[in-house]
N, C-alpha and C positions, 0 to 999 in steps of 0.2 A: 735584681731584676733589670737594671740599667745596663750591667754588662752582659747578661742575655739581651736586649735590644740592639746593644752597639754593635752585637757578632751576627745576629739577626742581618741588621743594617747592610754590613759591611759583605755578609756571606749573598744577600740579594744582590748585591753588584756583580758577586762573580758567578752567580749565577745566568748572569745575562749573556756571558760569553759563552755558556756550553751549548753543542747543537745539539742538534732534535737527536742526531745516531747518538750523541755519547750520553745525554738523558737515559736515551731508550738502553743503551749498554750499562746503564747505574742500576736504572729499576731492574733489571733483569737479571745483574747479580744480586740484588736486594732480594728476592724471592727465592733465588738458591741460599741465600745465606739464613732466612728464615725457616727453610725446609729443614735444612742442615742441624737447627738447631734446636729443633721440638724438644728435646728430650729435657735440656734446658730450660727452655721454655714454660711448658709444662713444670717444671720443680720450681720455678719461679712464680707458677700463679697459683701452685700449692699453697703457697704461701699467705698471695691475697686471699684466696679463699678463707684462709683462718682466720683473716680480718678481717671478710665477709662477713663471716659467721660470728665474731665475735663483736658488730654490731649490731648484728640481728636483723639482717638484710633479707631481703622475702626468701622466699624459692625464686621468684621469677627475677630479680636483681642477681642472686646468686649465678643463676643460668646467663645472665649477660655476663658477668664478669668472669664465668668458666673458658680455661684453654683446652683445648684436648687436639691431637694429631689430625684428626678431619678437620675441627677448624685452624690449627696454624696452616697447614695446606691451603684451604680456600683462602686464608690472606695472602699467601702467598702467590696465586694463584691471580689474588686478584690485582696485585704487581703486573704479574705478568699483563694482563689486559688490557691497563691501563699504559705499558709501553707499547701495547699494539696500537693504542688511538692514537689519532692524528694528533701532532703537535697544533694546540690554540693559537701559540702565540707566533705572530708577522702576519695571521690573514690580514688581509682586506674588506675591511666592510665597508667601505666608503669610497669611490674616488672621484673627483669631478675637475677638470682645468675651466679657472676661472677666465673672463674674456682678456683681463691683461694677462693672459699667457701663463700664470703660477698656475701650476701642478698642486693638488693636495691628496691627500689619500688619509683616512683613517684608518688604525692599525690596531691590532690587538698587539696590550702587554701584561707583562705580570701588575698582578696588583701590588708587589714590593714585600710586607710583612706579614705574614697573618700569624693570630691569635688563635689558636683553638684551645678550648674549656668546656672539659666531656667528664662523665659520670660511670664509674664499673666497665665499659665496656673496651678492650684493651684493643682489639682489634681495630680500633678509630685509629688509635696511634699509627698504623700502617697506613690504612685507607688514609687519613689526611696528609701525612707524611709524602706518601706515592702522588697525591694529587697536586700539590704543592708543589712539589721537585719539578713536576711534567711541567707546572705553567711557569719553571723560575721563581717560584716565591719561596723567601724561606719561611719556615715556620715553628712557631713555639707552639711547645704542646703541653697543656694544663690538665693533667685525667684525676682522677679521684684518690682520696690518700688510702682506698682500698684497692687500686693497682698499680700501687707505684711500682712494686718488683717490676712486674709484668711489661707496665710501661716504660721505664730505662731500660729494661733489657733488649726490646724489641729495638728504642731506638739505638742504642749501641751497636746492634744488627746493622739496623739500616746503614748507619755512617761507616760501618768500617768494610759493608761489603763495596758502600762507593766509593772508599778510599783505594780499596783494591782494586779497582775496577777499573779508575780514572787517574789515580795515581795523586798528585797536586792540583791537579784542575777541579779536585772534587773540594768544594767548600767546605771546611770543617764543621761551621755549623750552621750550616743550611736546615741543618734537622736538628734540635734543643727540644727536651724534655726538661720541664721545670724541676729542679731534685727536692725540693721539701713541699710539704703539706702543709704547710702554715697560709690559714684563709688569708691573708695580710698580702701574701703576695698579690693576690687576683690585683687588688685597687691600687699597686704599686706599678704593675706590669700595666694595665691599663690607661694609666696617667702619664703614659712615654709616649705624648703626642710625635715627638721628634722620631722616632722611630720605630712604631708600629702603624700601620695603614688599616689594619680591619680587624675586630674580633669575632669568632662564630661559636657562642655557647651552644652544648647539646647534653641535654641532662632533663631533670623538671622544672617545672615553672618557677620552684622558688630560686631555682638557681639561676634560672634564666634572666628571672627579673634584676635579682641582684647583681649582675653582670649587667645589665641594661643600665639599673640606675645609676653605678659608680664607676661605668668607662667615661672616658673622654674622649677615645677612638671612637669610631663608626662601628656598631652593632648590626649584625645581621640576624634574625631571632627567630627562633623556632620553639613557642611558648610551649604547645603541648598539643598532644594527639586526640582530639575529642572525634573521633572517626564515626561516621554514620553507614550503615545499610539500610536502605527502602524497600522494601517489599510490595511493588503495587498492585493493585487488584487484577491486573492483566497479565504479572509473573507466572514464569512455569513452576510450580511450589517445587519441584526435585532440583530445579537447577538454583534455585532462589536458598534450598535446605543446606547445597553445599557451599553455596558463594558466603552465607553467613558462616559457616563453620567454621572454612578457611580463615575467615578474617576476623574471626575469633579467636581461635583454639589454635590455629595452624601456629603462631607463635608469639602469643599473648605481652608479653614484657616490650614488644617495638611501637616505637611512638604509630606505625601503621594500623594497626592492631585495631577492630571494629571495639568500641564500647557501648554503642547505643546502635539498637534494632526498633524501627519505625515499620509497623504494619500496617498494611490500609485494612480499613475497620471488615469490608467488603470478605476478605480470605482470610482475617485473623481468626476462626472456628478451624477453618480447615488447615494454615499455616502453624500457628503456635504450636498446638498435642506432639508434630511431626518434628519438629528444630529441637521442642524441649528434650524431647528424647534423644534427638543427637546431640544435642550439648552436654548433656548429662554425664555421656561417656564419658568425659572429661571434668565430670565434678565441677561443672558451671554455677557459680552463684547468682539470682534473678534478684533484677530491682527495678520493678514493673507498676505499671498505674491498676487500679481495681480490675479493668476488665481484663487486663494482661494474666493478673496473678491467676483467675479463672482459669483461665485455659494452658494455663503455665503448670499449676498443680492437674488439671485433667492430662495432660501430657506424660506425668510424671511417674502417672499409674502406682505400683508398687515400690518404685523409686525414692531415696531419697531425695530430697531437694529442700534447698536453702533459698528461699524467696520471701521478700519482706518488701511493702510498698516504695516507691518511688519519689524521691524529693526533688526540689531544683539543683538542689547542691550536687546529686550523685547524678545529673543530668553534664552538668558542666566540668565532671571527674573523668582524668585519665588515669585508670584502674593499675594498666600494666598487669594483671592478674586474671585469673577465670571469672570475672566477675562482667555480667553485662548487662544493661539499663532496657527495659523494652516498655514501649507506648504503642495504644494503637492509635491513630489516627484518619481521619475523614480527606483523604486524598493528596494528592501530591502536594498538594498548595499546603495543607496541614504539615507537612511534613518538612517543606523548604523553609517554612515559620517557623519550624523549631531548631532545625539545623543554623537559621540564621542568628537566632536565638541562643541558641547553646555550642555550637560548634565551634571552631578551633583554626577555621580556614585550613586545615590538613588535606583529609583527601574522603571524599564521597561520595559514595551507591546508589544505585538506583539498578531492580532489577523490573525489567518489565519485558513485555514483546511488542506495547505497542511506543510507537517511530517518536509518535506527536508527543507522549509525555512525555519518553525519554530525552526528544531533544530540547525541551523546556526547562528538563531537571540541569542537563547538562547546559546548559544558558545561564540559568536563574541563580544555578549554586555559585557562589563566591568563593572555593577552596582553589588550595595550588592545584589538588589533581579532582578532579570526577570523574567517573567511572556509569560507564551502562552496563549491563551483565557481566561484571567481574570484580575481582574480591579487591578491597582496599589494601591488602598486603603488597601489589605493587606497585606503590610508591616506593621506587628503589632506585636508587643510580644503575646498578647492578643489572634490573629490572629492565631498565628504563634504554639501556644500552648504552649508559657513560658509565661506564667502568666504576669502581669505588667512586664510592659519592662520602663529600666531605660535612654532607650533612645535606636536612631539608628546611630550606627555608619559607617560613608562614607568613613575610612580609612581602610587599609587592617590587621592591625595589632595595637591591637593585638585583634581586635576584630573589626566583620564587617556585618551590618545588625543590627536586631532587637538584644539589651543585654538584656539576660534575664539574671536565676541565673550564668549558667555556664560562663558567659562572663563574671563576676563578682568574680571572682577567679584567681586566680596565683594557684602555685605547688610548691613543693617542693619535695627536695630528700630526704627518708630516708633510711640509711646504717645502717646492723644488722651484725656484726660480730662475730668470736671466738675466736679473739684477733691478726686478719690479720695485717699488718704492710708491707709498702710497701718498697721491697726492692730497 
């Protein structure tokens, strides 16, 4: 772990010399070389997948850790994107000349190291990798001992399409994939104060925490996805029936993913019968309070359906699966009660048409994202229009929401004098 930090270290320096065109000339053969190599690719996450399987990983974990040609493409894809944004690093956010005449200007830079430690999902390795390179930082990448294939391969991709590319100027390893699976690494790699600047776990909370508790670098955390939709008595139930679907069903295993549906008491007759039936499609599992489960089995009609009461515990549960929580409750203020309650600071709904509640909801809730009529599934970098995002952050500081490039920067000051000296 030490000599991954020292190369880490040393590959951040030279990184600082490449300009923004020969970045953008890396990442760009980085996505041809990814395209190129599906085939590979693919026989490589065959593989995880048997280790998948042979932990006995959900369906829905499974599906995170699946490669197939649509999605190598969209990583690929999302390289390219991310060499269309602008480069972060040498704006200006600051400039002011003090009265004895210095010059100062704050500047954005790379943050130097980073850490990343992610769960199943192989596609990170790219998306952090491209994000990283764009601001100058290098980074070590920690993914799951169910993608290792996946994960070396990809990165070997990446470094040797910018070896190609850039020729020597390209840092050798500017992009590092950890090669063993041994948990021992985590609290090894994390106690190189000297040489790592930031870690950003993305997985579940038990992972999360224990990255939390045993770095010594700077944590940036994204605990878990406890996602709310509201439904309030002034929603238009058709538009309210798909915004919850979506941010259900649309693609259940992302920390975005709605888990818990709050209805106001007012349209939970006429809301609930009409959703249940759309979730259903989908083989939804309910875990609903007394009057929910009512109108959740009237919904259900001739349908199967798995509904069983509601506890605290599966209130404050990210599911990751077809499974979703639903309560009714007695108006917006019930409902920001409990979001404040149970929620996850992720990202939350409110569907309504009228102005004053919505921008109450939108005030009063404390998450990275809220949303007025629209499904919580976009909370994405992607989404959001910063290109692969290297993860979303649930902390306030120093970054919060989807990290794209700019959240992948620090600043600094630079002083221009005429030979000022303070007396």
């Amino acid at each position: 772990m030490e000599s991954l930090g020292r190369a880490a270290r040393e590959a951040s320096r030279q990184l600082a010399r490449l300009t923004s065109v020969e970045k953008d000339q890396a990442l760009k053969a980085m996505a041809d070389g990814l395209e190129a190599a599906t085939d590979a690719l693919v026989e490589a996450n065959r593989k995880d997948l048997e280790v998948g399987r042979s932990l006995q990983l959900s369906g829905a974990m499974l599906d995170r850790l699946a490669l197939d040609a649509p999605r190598i493409l969209a990583m690929a894809n999302g390289l390219r994107e991310v060499a269309e944004l602008p480069d972060p690093v040498g704006r200006t956010l600051a400039e002011r000349t003090r009265p004895n005449g210095l010059h100062l200007r704050k500047i954005a830079t790379p943050i130097g190291v980073v850490v990343i430690i992610y769960e199943s999902r192989p596609n990170v390795t790219a998306d952090a990798a491209s994000l990283c390179f764009k601001t100058g930082n290098a980074t070590i990448l920690r993914g799951g001992k169910e993608a290792l294939n996946s994960n070396r391969l990809i990165a070997d991709i990446l470094v040797n399409a910018g070896r190609k590319a850039l020729g020597e100027r390209f840092p050798t390893h500017a992009i590092q994939v950890v090669p063993i699976a041994d948990r021992e690494a985590i609290p090894a790699l994390l106690s190189l104060t000297r040489y790592v600047d930031l870690c950003m776990p993305r997985g579940g909370e038990g992972l999360i925490r224990a990255v939390s508790e045993c770095s010594k670098v700077p944590v940036i955390k994204h605990f878990k996805g406890v996602c709310h939709v509201f439904v309030d008595r002034d929603a238009d139930l058709a538009m309210a029936e798909d915004i919850v679907f979506n941010a259900k069903c649309h693609r259940p295993s992302t920390c975005n993913a709605a888990e818990t549906l709050l209805v106001d008491r007012s349209i939970a007759a006429a809301f609930l019968p009409r959703v249940t039936a759309r979730l259903l499609t989908k083989q939804v599992e309910f875990h609903a309070d007394a009057d929910s489960l009512t109108l959740i089995r009237q919904g259900a009609g001739a349908m199967a359906v798995v509904a069983r009461p509601a506890t605290d515990v599966d209130f404050d549960t990210e599911y990751n699966d077809y499974v979703i929580n639903v309560r009714i409750v007695d108006g917006v203020e019930a409902a920001m009660e409990h979001i404040a309650r149970h929620g996850s600071a992720h990202s939350d709904a409110i569907v309504t048409a009228n102005e004053a509640t919505a921008h109450r909801f939108l005030a009063e809730v404390d998450s990275a994202a809220v949303y007025w009529n629209a499904s919580t599934r976009f909370t994405d970098g992607g989404e959001f229009g910063l290109g692969a995002e290297i993860g979303i952050s649930t902390d306030k500081l120093h970054a919060r929401g989807p990290m794209g490039l700019e959240e992948l920067c620090s600043y600094k000051w630079i002083g221009v004098g005429t030979g000022q000296i303070r007396g």
